[in-house]
C-alpha positions in Angstrom: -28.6 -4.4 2.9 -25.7 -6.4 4.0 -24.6 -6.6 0.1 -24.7 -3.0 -0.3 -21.5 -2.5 2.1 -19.4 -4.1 -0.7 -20.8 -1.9 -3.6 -18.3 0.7 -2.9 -15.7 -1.4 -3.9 -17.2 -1.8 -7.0 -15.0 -0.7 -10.1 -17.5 2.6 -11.2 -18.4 2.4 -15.1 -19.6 4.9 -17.4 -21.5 4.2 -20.6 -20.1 0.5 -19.5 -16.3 1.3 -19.6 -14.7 1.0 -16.4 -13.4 4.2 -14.7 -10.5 2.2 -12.3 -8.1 3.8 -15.1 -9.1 7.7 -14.2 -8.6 6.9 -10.3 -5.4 5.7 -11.1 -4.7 8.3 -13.2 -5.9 11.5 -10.9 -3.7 11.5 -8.2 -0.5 12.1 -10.6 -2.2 15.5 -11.2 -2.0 16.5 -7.8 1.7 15.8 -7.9 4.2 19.0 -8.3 5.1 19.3 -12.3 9.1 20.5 -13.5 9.3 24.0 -13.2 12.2 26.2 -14.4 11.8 28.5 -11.6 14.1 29.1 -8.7 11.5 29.9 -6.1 7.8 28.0 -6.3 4.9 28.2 -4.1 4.5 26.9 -0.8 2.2 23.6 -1.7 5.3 22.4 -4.3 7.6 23.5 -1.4 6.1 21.3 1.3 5.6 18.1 -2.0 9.1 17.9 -2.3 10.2 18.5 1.2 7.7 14.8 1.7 8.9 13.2 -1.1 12.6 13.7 0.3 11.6 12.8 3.5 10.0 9.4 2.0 13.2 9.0 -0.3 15.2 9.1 3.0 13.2 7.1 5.1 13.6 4.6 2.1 16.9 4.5 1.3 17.8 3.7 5.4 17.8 -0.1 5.0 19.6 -0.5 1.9 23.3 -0.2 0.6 24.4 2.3 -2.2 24.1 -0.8 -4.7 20.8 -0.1 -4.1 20.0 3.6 -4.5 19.5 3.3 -7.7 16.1 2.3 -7.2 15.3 5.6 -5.3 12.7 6.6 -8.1 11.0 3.3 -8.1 10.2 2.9 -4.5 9.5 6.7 -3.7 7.2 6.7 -6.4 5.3 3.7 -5.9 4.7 5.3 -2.1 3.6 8.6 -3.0 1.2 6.8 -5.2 -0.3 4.6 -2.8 -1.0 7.1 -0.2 -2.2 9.6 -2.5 -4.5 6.8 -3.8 -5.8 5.7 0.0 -6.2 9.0 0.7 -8.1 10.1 -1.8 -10.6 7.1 -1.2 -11.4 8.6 1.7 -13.2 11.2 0.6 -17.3 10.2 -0.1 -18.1 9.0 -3.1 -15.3 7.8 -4.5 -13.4 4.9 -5.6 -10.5 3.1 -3.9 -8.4 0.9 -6.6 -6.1 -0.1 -3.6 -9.0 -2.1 -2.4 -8.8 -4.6 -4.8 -6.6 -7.4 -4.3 -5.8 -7.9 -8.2 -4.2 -4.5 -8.3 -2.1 -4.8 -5.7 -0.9 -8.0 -6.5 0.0 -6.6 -10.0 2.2 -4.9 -8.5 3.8 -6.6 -5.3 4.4 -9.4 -8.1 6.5 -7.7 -10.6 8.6 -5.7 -8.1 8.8 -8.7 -6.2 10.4 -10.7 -9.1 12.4 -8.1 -9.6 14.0 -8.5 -6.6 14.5 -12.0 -6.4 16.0 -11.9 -9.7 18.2 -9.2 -8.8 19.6 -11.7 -6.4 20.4 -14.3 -8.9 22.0 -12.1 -10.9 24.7 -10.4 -8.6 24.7 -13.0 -6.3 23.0 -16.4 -6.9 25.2 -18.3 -4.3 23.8 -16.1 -1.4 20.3 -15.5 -2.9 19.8 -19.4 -3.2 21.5 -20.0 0.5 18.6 -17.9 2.3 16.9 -21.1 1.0 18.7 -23.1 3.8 19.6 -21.2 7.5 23.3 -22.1 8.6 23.4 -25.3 10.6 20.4 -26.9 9.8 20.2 -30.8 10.5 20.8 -32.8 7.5 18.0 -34.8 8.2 15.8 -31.5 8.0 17.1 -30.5 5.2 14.6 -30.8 2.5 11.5 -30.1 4.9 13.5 -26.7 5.4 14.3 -26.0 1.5 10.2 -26.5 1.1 9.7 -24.3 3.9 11.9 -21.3 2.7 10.9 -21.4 -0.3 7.0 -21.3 0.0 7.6 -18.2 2.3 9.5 -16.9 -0.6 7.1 -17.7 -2.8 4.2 -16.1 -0.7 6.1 -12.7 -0.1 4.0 -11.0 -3.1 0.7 -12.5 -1.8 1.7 -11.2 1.8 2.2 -7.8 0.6 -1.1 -7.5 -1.5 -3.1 -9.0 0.8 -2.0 -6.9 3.6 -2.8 -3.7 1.7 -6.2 -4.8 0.6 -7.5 -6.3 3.9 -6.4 -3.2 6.1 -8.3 -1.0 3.5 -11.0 -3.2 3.3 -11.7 -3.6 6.6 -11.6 0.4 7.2 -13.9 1.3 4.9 -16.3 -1.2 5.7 -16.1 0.0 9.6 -16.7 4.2 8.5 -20.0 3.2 6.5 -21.6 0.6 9.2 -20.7 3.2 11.6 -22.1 6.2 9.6 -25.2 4.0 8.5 -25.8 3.4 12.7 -25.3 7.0 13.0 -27.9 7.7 10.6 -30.6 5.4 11.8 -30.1 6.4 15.2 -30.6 10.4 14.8 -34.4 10.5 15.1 -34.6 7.5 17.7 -31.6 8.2 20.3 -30.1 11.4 19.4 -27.4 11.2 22.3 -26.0 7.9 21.3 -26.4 8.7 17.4 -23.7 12.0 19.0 -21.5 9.2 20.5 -21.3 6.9 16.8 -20.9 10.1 15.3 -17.6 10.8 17.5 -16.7 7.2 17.4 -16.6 7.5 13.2 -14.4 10.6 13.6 -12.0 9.4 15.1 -12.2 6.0 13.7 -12.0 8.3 10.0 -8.7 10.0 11.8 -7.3 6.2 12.4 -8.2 5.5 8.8 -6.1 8.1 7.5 -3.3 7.2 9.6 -3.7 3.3 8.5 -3.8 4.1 4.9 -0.5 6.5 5.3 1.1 3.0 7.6 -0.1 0.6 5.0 1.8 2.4 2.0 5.0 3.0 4.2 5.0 -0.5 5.1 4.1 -2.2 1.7 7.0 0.0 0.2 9.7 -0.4 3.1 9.3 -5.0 2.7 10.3 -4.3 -0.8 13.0 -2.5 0.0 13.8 -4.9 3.0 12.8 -7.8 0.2 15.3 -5.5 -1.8 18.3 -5.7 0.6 18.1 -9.7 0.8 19.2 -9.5 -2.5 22.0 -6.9 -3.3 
């Protein structure tokens, strides 16, 4: 019983090819497509008013150097939360759970930014490796220190997304499975579980909306470091 939790975030296959690819692929046709038109309806209103809003809420932290990666960041958000959210829903498949993904990509953009550093600025990329005044005694303990939390900034990030996600959906299905087993024995305390997974499924889709925001505002704070 207690292995069956983790079967939902099992990678679904059909015909033995795995189907992580079409959940990754699904939420982009929910997304508003180029129209020519001067007016649209209200859904691709209210799309673009959010992705603005995200772009904004984005862009806060960093300098106009580094605008230009508007697109990137915005995207990679409206992705995420599309992707939690739609895990939500029964009988379907999270990819956000799984801790390769989302260190595929906290790595690369991570890179990214560290080598953006180097390139416009090495001298102050390489001196967050050593905080102003340090003893000279401490020295090289403090260059090891700084640069194994550097090093550790991509693990941070995907292990933060996949834990919080983790842990939610394991939470909805014990609770469901004890509201289930309790509705012929205790009918009033299978009423309170119930209520208890509601709102525990309205915190769910709060976290997974928190998680995306903050796995995409430290790269842009990562970002900042570095331009």
């Amino acid at each position: 019983m207690n292995l069956s939790f983790f079967d939902q975030f099992m990678s679904p296959c059909l015909l033995g090819i795995p189907l992580i690819l079409v959940s990754l692929l699904f939420p982009a046709l929910l997304l508003p497509s180029p129209d020519t038109r001067w007016i649209t309806n209200r859904l691709s209103t209210l799309q673009l008013w959010l992705i603005h809003l995200i772009t904004k809420q984005l862009m806060l932290p960093l300098n106009k150097s580094g605008h230009k990666w508007a697109l990137i960041l915005s995207s990679l958000m409206v992705f995420i939360i599309t992707i939690n959210l739609l895990g939500l829903l029964p009988y379907t498949f999270t990819p956000t759970t799984q801790l390769s993904m989302n260190l595929s990509i906290a790595f690369p953009l991570w890179l990214a930014t560290v080598l953006t550093g180097l390139r416009n600025q090495p001298t102050t990329s390489l001196g967050h490796l050593l905080p102003e005044g340090s003893p000279t005694a401490l020295i090289p303990a403090l260059i090891l220190i700084e640069t194994t939390s550097l090093l550790i900034r991509p693990l941070a990030l995907g292990v933060r997304l996949t834990a919080n996600l983790t842990a939610g959906h394991l939470l909805i299905q014990l609770i469901s499975t004890a509201t289930a087993v309790l509705l012929p024995i205790m009918p009033v305390v299978s009423l309170l579980t119930m209520t208890i997974l509601l709102l525990l499924t309205i915190l769910e889709v709060a976290v997974a909306m928190i998680q995306a925001y903050v796995f995409v505002l430290l790269l842009s704070l990562y970002l900042q470091e570095n331009i």
